[in-house]
PATOR-992244 format. One record per residue (C-alpha): x, y negated, z negated; chain; residue number from 1; residue in three letters. Coordinates in Angstrom, 2 decimals. Example, Ala and Ser with C-alpha at 12.3 -4.5 7.8 and 13.67 -1.06 7.14 Angstrom:
% residues 2
(marke (12.30 4.50 -7.80) "A" 1 "ALA")
(marke (13.67 1.06 -7.14) "A" 2 "SER")
//
This chain:
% residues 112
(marke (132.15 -88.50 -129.90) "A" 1 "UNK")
(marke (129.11 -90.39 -128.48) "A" 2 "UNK")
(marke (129.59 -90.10 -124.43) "A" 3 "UNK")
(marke (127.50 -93.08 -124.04) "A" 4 "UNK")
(marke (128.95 -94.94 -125.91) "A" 5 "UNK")
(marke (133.01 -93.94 -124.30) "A" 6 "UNK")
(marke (131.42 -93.89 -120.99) "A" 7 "UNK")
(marke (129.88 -97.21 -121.64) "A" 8 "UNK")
(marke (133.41 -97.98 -122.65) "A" 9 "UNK")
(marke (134.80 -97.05 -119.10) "A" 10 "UNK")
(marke (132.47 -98.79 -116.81) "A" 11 "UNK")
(marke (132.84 -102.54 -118.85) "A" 12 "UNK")
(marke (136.58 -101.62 -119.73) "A" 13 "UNK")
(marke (135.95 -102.82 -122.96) "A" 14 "UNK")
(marke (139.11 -101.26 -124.30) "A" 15 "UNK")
(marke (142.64 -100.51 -122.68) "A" 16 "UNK")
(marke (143.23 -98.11 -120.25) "A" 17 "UNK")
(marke (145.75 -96.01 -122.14) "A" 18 "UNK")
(marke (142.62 -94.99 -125.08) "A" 19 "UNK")
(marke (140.01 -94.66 -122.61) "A" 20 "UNK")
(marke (141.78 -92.21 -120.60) "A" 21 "UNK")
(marke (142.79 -90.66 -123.89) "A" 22 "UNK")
(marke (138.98 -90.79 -124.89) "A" 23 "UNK")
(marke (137.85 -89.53 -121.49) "A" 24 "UNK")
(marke (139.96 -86.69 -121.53) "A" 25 "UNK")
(marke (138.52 -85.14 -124.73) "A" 26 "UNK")
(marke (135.18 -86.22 -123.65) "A" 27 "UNK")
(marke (135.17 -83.72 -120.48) "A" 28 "UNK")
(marke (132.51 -83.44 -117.69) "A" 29 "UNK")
(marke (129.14 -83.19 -117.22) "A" 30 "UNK")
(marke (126.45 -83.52 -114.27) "A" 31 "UNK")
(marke (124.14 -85.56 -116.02) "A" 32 "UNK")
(marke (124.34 -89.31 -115.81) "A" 33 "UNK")
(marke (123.95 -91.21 -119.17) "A" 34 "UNK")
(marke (125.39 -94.50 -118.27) "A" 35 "UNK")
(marke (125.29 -96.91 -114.92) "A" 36 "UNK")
(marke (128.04 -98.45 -113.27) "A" 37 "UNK")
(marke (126.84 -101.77 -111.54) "A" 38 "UNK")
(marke (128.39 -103.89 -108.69) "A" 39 "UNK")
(marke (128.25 -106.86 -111.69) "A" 40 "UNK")
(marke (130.71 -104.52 -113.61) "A" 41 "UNK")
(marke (133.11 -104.04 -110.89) "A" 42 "UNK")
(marke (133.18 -107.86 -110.25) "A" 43 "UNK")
(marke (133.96 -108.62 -113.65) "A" 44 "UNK")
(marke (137.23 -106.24 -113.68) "A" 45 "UNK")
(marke (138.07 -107.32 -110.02) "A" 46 "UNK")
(marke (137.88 -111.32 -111.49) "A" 47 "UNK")
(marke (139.69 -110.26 -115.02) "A" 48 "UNK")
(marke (142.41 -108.67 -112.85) "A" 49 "UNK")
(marke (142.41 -111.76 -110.72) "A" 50 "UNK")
(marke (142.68 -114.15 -114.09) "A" 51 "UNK")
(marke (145.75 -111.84 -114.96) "A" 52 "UNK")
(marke (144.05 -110.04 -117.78) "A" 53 "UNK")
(marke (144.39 -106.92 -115.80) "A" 54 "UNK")
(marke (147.37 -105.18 -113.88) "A" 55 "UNK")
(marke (146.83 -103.78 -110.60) "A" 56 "UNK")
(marke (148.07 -100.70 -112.23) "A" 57 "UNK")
(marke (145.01 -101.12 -114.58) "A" 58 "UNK")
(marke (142.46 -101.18 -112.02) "A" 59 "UNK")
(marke (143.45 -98.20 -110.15) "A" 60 "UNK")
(marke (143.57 -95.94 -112.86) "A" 61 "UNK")
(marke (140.41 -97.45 -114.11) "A" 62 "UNK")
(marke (138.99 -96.73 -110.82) "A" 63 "UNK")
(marke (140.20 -93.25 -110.81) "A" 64 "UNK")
(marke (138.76 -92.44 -114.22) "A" 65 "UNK")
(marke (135.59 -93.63 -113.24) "A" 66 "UNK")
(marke (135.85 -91.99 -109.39) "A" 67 "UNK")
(marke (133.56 -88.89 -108.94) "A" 68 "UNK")
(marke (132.24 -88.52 -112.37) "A" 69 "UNK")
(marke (128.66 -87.38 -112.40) "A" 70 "UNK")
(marke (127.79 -88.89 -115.72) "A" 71 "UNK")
(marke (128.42 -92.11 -114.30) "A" 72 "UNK")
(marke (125.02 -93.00 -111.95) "A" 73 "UNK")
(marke (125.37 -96.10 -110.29) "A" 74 "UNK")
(marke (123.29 -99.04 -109.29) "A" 75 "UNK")
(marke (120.54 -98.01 -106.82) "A" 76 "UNK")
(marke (120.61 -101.01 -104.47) "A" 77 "UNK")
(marke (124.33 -101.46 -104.69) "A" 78 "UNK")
(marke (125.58 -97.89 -104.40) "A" 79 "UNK")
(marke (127.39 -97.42 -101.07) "A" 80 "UNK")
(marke (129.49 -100.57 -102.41) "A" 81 "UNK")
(marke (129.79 -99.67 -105.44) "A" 82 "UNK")
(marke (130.95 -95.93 -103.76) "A" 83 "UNK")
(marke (133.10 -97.34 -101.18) "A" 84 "UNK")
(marke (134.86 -100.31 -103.73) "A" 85 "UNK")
(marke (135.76 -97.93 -106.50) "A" 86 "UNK")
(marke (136.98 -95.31 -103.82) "A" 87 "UNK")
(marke (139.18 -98.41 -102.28) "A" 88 "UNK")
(marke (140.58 -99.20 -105.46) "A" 89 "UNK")
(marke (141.38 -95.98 -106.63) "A" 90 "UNK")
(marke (143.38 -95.11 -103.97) "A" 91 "UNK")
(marke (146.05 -98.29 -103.28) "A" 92 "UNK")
(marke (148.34 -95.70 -101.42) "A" 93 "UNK")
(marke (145.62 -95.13 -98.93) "A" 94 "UNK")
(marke (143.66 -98.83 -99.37) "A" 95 "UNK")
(marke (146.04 -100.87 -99.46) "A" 96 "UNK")
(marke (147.65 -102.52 -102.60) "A" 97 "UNK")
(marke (144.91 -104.88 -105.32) "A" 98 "UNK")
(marke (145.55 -108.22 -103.84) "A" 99 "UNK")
(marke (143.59 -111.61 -103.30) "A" 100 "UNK")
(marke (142.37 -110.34 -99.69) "A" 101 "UNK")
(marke (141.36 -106.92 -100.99) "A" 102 "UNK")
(marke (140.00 -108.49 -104.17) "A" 103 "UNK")
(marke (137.86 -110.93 -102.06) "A" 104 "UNK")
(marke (136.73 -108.65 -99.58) "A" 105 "UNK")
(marke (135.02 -106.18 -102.84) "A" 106 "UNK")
(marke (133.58 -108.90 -104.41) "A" 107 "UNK")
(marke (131.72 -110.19 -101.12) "A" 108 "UNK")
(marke (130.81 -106.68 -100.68) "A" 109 "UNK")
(marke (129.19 -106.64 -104.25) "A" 110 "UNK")
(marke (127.76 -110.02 -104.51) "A" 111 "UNK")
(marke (124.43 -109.93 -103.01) "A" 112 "UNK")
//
């Protein structure tokens, strides 16, 4: 199993959440990054979740697979939002539910 290429997997959500937290939990940790989560990325699931394609549900737990994992870097001039937005999603309970307000108020924080 390529980490890459499954952690590349995870940051686009290229496939559905039920195999890539399958994939993710054979793949295990590690402490060195090998792929890049960018504020673009998070946009893109916060405006497929927005068109429907994605469940609330689907964003959280892709925010909690991708929450805290050292082989995930992310985007240099973007990462307290990127830190603070997939800490927000991740945790509804505390957050707040993923609705238009929320959903608005990431992207602006994303979007330069």
């Amino acid at each position: 199993m390529n980490r890459a290429s499954v952690l590349g997997d995870l940051v686009t959500f290229a496939k559905p959440i039920d195999r890539l937290a399958e994939t993710i939990g054979v793949l295990g940790w590690s402490d060195t990054p090998v792929v890049m989560l960018t504020a673009g990325q998070i946009v893109s699931v916060l405006q497929r979740a927005r068109a429907g394609a994605l469940t609330a549900v689907d964003v959280e737990a892709w925010a909690d697979l991708t929450e805290c994992r050292e082989d995930i870097d992310y985007q240099p001039e973007h990462h307290e939002e990127i830190l603070q937005a997939i800490y927000m999603l991740a945790k509804p309970v505390l957050n707040g539910s993923l609705d238009e307000a929320l959903t608005d108020q990431l992207i602006a924080s994303l979007l330069p």
